[in-house]
C-alpha positions in Angstrom: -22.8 -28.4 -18.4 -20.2 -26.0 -17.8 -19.7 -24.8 -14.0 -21.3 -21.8 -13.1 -18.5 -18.6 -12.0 -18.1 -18.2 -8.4 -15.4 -15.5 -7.7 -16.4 -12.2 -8.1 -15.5 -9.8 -11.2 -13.0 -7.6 -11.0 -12.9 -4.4 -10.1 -12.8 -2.4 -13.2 -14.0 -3.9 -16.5 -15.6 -2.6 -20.0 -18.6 -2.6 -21.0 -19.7 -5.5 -23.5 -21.6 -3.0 -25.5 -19.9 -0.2 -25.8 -16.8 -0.8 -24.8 -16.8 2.1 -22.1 -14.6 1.1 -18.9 -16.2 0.8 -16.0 -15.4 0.9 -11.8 -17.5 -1.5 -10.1 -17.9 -1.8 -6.5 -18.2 -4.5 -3.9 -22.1 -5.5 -4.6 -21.9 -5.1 -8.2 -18.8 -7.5 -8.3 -20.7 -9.8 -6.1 -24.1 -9.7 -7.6 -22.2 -9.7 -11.1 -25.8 -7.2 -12.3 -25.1 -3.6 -13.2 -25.6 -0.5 -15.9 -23.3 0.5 -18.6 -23.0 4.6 -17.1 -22.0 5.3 -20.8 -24.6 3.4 -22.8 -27.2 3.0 -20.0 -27.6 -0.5 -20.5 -28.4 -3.2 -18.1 -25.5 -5.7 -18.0 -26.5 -9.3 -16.1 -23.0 -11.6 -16.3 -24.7 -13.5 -13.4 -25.6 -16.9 -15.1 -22.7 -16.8 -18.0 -21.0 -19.3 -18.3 -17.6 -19.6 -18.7 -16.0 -19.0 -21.9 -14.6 -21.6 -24.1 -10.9 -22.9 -23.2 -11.5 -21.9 -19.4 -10.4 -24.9 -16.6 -13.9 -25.7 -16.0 -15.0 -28.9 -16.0 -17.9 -30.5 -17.4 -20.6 -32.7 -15.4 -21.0 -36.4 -16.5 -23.1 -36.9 -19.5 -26.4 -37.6 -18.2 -28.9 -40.9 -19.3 -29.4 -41.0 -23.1 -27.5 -37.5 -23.9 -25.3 -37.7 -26.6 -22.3 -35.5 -27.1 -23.9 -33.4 -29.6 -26.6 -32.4 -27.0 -23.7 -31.9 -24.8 -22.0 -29.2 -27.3 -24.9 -27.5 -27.4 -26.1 -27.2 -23.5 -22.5 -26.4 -23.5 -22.8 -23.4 -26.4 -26.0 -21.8 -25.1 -23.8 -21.0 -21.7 -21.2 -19.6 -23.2 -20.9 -15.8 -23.9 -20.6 -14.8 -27.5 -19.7 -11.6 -29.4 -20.8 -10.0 -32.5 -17.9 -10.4 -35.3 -19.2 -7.1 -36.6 -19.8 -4.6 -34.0 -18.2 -6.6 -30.7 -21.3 -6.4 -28.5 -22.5 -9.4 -26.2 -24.9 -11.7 -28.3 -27.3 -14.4 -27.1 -26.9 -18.3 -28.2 -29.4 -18.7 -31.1 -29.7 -15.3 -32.0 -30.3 -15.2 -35.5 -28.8 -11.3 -35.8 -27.3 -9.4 -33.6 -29.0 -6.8 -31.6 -26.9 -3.7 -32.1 -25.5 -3.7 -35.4 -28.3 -5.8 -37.4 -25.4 -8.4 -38.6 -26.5 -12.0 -39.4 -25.7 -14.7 -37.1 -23.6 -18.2 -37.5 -23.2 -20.7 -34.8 -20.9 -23.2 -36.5 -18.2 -21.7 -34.2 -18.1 -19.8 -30.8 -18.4 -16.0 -32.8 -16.4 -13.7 -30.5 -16.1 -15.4 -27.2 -15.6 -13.1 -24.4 -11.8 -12.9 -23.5 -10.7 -15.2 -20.8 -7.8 -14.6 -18.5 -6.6 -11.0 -19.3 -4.3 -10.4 -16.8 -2.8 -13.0 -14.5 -3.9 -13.5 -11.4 -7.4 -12.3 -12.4 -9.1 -15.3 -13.3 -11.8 -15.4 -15.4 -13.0 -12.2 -17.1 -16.9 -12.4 -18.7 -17.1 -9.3 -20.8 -13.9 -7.3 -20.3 -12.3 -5.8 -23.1 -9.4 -5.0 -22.1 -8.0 -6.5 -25.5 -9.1 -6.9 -28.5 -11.7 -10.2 -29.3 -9.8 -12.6 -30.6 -9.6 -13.0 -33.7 -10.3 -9.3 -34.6 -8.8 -8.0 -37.4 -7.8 -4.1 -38.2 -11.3 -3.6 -40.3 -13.5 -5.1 -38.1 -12.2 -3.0 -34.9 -11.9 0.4 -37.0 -15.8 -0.8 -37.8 -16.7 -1.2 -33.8 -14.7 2.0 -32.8 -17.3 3.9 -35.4 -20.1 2.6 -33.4 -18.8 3.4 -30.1 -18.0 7.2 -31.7 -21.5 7.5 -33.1 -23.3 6.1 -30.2 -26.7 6.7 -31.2 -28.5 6.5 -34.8 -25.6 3.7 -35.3 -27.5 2.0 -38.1 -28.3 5.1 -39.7 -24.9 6.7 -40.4 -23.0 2.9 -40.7 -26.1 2.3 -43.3 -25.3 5.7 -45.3 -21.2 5.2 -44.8 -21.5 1.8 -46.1 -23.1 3.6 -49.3 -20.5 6.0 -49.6 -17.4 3.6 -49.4 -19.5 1.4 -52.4 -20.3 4.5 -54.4 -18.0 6.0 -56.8 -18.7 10.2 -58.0 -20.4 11.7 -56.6 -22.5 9.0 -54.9 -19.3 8.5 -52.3 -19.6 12.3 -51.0 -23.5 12.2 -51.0 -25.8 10.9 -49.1 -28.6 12.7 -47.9 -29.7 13.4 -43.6 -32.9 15.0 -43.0 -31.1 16.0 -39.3 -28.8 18.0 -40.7 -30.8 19.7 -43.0 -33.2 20.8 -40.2 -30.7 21.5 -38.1 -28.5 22.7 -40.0 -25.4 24.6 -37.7 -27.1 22.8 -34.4 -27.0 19.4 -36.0 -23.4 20.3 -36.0 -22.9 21.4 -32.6 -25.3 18.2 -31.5 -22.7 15.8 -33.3 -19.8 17.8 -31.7 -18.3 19.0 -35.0 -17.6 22.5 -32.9 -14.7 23.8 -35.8 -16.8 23.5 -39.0 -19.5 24.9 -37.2 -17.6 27.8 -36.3 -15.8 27.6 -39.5 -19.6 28.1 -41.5 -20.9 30.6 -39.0 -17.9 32.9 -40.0 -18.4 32.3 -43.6 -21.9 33.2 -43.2 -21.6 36.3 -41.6 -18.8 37.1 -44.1 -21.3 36.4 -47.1 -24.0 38.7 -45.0 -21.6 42.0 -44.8 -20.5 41.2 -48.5 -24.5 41.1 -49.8 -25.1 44.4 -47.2 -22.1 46.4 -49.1 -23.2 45.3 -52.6 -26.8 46.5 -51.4 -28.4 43.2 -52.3 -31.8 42.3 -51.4 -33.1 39.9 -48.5 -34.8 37.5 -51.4 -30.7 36.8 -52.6 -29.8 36.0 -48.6 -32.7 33.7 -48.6 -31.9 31.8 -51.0 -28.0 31.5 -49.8 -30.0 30.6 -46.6 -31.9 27.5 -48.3 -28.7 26.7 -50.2 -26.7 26.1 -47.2 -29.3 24.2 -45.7 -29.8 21.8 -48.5 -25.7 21.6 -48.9 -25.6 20.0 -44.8 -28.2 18.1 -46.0 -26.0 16.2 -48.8 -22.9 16.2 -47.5 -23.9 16.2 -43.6 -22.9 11.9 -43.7 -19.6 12.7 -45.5 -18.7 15.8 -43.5 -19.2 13.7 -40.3 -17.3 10.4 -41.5 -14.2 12.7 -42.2 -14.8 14.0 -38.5 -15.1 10.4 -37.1 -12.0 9.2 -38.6 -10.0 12.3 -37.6 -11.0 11.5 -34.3 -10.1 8.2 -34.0 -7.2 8.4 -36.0 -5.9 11.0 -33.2 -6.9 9.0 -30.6 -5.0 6.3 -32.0 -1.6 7.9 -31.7 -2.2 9.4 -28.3 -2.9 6.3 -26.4 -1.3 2.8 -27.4 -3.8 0.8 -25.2 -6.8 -0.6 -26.9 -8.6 0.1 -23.4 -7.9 3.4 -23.1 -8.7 4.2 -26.9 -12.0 3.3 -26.7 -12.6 5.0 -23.0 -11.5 8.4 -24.9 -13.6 7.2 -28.4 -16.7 7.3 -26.3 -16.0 10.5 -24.8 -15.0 12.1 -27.8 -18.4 10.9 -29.9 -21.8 10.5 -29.0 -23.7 13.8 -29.3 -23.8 16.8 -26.8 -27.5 19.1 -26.5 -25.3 21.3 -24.4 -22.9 22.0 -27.5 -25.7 22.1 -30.1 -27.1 25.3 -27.6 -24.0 26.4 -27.6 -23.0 26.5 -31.0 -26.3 28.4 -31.5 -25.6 31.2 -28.5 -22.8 32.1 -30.3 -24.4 32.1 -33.7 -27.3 34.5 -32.1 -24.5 36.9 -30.9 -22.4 36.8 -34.1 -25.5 37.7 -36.0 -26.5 40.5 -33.2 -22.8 41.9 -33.7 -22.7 42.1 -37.5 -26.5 43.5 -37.6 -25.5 46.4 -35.3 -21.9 47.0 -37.0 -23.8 47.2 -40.2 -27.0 49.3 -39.0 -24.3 51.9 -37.5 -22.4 51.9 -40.9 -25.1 54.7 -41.8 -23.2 58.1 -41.4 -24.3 61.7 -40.6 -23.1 62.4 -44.0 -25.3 59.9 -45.1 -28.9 62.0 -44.3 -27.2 65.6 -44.0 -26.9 65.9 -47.6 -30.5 65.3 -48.4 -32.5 68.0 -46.8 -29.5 70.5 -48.1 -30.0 69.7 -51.9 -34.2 69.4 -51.4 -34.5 72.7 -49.3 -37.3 74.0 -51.2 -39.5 70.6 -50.5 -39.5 71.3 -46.7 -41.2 75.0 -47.6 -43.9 73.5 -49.5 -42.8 74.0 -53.4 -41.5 71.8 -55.5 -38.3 72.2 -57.9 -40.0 74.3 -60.2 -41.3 77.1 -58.0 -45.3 76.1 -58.2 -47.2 74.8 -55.5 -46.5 71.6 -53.9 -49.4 68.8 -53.9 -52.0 69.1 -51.0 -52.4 65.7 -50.9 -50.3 62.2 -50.6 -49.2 60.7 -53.5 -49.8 56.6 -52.5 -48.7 55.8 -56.3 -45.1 56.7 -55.3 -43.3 54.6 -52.7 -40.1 56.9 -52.8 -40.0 58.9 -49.6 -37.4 61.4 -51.5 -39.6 61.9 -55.0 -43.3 61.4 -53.8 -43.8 65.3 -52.6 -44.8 63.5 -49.5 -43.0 65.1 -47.1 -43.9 68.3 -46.9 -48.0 67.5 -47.0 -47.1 65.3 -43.6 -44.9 68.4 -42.0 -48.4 70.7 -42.6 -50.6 68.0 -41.5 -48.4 68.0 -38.2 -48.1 71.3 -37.5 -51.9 72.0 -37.4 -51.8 69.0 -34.8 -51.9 68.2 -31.4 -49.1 65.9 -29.8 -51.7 63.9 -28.3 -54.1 64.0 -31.0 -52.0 62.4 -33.2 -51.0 59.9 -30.6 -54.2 58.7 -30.3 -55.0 58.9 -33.5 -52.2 56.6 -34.6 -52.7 52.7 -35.1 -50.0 50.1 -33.7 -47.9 48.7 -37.0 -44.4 47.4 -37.2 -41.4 47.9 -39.5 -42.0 44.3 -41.2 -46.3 45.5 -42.0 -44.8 49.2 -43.0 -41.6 47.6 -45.2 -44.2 44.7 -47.5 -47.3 46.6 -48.1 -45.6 50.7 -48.4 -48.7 52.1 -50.9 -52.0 51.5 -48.3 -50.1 52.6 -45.3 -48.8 56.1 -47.1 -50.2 58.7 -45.5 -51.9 57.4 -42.7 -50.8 57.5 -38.9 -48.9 54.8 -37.4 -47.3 54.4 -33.9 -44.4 52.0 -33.8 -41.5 51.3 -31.7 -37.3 51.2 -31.7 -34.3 51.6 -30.4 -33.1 55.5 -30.5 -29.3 55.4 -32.4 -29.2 59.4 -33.4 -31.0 62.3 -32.5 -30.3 65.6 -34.9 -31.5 69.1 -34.8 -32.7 70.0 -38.5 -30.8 72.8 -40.3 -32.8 76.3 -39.7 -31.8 77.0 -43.3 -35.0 74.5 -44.5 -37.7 77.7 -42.6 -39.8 75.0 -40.9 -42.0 76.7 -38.0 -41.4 75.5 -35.0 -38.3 73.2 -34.1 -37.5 69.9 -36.2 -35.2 66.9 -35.4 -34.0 64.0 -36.9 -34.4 60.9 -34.9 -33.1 57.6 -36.0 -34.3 54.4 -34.6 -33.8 50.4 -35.6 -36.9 48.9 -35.4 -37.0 44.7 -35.1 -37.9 43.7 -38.8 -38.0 39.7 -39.3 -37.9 40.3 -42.9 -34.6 42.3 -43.1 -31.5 40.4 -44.0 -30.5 42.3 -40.8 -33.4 41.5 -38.9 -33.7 45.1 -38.2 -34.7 48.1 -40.3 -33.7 52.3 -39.9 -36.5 54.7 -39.0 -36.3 58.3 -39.8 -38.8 60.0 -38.2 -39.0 64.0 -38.6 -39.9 65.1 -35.7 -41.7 68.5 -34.6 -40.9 69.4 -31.0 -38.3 69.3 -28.3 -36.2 66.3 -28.9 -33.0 67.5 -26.2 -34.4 64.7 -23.4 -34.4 62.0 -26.1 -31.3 59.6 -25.4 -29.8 57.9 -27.7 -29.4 54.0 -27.4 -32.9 54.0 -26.0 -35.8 52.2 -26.8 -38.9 54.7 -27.9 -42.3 54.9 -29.7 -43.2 57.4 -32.1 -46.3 58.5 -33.8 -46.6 60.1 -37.1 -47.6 59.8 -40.8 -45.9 57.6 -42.8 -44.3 59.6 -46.4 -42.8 57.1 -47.6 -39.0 54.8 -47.9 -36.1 55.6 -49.4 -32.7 53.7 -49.5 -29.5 55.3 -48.5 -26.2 55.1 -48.5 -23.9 53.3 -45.3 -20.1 53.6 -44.5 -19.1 50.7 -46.2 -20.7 51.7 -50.1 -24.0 49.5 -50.1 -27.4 50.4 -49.3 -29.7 50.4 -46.8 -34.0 50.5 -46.9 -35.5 53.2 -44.5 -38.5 53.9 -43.6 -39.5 57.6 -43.2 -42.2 59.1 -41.2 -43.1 62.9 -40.1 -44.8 63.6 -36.5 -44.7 65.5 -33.1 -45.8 62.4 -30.2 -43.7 59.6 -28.8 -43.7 58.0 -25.6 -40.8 56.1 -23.5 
């Protein structure tokens, strides 16, 4: 049998699995047992053997063994690796443990690299160059595993696919990961610029849809069609992104060691950049929701209660009596006659009256079922944006205001929708920019029109209570 190593390992060496270099200190060069920090596997070079073509001399053949038994006692000591991937193997293993390949023993597959540098002896498991024997195809195949890291099967699996596919069967594979995760799955696989890159176009697509006044069912839909598209082309997407990596890594350093120190560093996947990648996706939306929301100008509501005078003094265009009652057949806030039942209503109320009176609703309730909450009262909350003193030309008793809020709406391509609320009473200590909650009947929605030519829903109510 081949002698057994005595001298300790050097000081720095890679790891047989992953190729990551390591610093090993006294014990660990002693003990020859230690952990792969990259991969976090355990790495015992304490029994190998030494590799084929070391000085080592072999112990006389013992009774009855023949030289074949010799070869093999021989074989099962020496330290083998994977043609495929380049990780450490077992004698006898019919596959290989990380990479799944088959297994042939007519020939030492892979032997560990002996004397890498002089005057270092015997090296089990360094990589400090490449396996011998190692051609371009195969490395550029183990330096995809040591970028991928984990799910290594999975994407070599769906790559292998690709490169024997021809169409559109060589872009398209699909990854349930990326589909679910969609912008993280990006960040995760630290594929930072297209991530950026689709966050942009997706907030460019959101203004574009709010100025052409399309509806939240359209931005759905481009929502489910994005996820589906990093679905297909996820695998492709990140293959391209692989071999950009390595390709730069490549140039920038000659050594083999040193490239696949950086190709571990550079690949694997990162929970901190996923988060990341969302935080900034949260505040992009948060931006482009409040540019958009204050895109509605004064000129926008001004107009309305100028050219509809006479349906604040309780007639309608033609001179004859207004209705007495709602109309909850007629959603439009602006047509319905509304309006002026809710200000009557009000002004025969008490502040506190109506505030208890009032249930607790939201924007998203108010905004998908309009008809059954028309004139009832409802008491929700937002964030104060404008606060307007009516024109005296409209004769309303008493003292009106305008008071615009953005109430939280999940259902709003914005995520937020306007609030006009009419308001009868004092409304000089309301601040804008601050969050409120008013009571009042609801009349009615209307859409209007914002700075930037498209249209906005809004959701119009008339009262006198609100509370900080």
């Amino acid at each position: 049998m081949p002698t057994l190593r005595s001298e300790p390992l050097p000081a720095n060496i890679n790891c047989p699995y992953c190729g990551a270099n390591m610093d090993l200190d006294d014990q660990e060069r002693i003990e020859k047992r230690f952990t792969c920090p990259a991969c976090n596997k355990p790495i015992d070079l304490s029994m190998a053997g030494t590799s084929s073509g070391s000085q080592a001399k072999s112990s006389p053949k013992e009774p009855g063994a023949t030289d074949s038994n010799q070869k093999s006692e021989k074989a099962k000591n020496e330290v083998y690796r994977c043609s495929e991937c380049g990780a450490m193997i077992n004698y006898g293993d019919p596959t290989c443990a990380n990479c799944g390949e088959k297994l042939e023993y007519d020939e030492p597959p892979m032997a560990a690299p002996d004397s890498t540098r002089p005057g270092q002896g015997n090296q089990v498991g360094a990589v400090a160059q490449a396996p011998p024997g190692e051609s371009e195809a195969k490395r550029y195949l183990r330096h995809l595993r040591l970028f991928v890291k984990e799910k290594q099967d999975f994407y070599m699996t769906k790559w292998k696919v690709m490169d024997n596919s021809s169409g559109i069967g060589s872009v398209v594979t699909w990854n349930w990961g990326a589909f679910f995760g969609s912008v993280w799955w990006l960040g995760f696989r630290k594929m930072y610029l297209f991530a950026f890159m689709l966050l942009c176009i997706w907030q460019a697509l959101t203004i574009a849809l709010y100025a052409l006044g399309i509806s939240g069912a359209i931005t759905l839909s481009l929502q489910i069609i994005t996820w589906v598209s990093i679905g297909l082309w996820g695998n492709y997407i990140y293959r391209k992104h692989a071999d950009r990596k390595l390709a730069e890594i490549k140039i920038k350093y000659p050594d083999l060691r040193t490239q696949e120190v950086q190709i571990v560093k550079a690949g694997g996947q990162s929970a901190l950049g996923a988060i990341g990648v969302c935080a900034i996706g949260a505040m992009m939306t948060y931006a482009v929701g409040l540019l958009l929301s204050s895109g509605i100008t004064d000129s926008s509501f001004s107009p309305r209660y100028r050219s509809t005078d006479n349906q604040y003094q309780g007639t309608d265009n033609s001179g004859a009596s207004a209705q007495s009652t709602f109309n909850t057949f007629n959603k439009d806030a602006l047509g319905n006659g509304n309006a002026p039942v809710a200000i009557k209503k009000i002004e025969s109320l008490d502040p506190n009256d109506t505030w208890q009176n009032s249930n607790p609703t939201s924007a998203a309730s108010l905004t998908k079922s309009p008809y059954s909450a028309i004139g009832k009262l409802w008491r929700l909350r937002g964030q104060v944006y404008k606060v307007e003193a009516m024109s005296p030309s409209l004769h309303l008793s008493g003292q009106w205001s305008e008071i615009l809020l953005l109430a939280n709406n999940p259902n709003s391509p914005l995520g937020s929708t306007t609030i006009d609320f009419i308001f009868n009473g004092d409304a000089q200590t309301i601040d804008s920019d601050a969050p409120l909650s008013i009571a009042g009947y609801f009349v009615g929605m209307y859409e209007s029109e914002n700075a930037m030519g498209g249209k906005v829903e809004c959701i119009m109510m008339v009262g006198n209570a609100f509370r900080r």
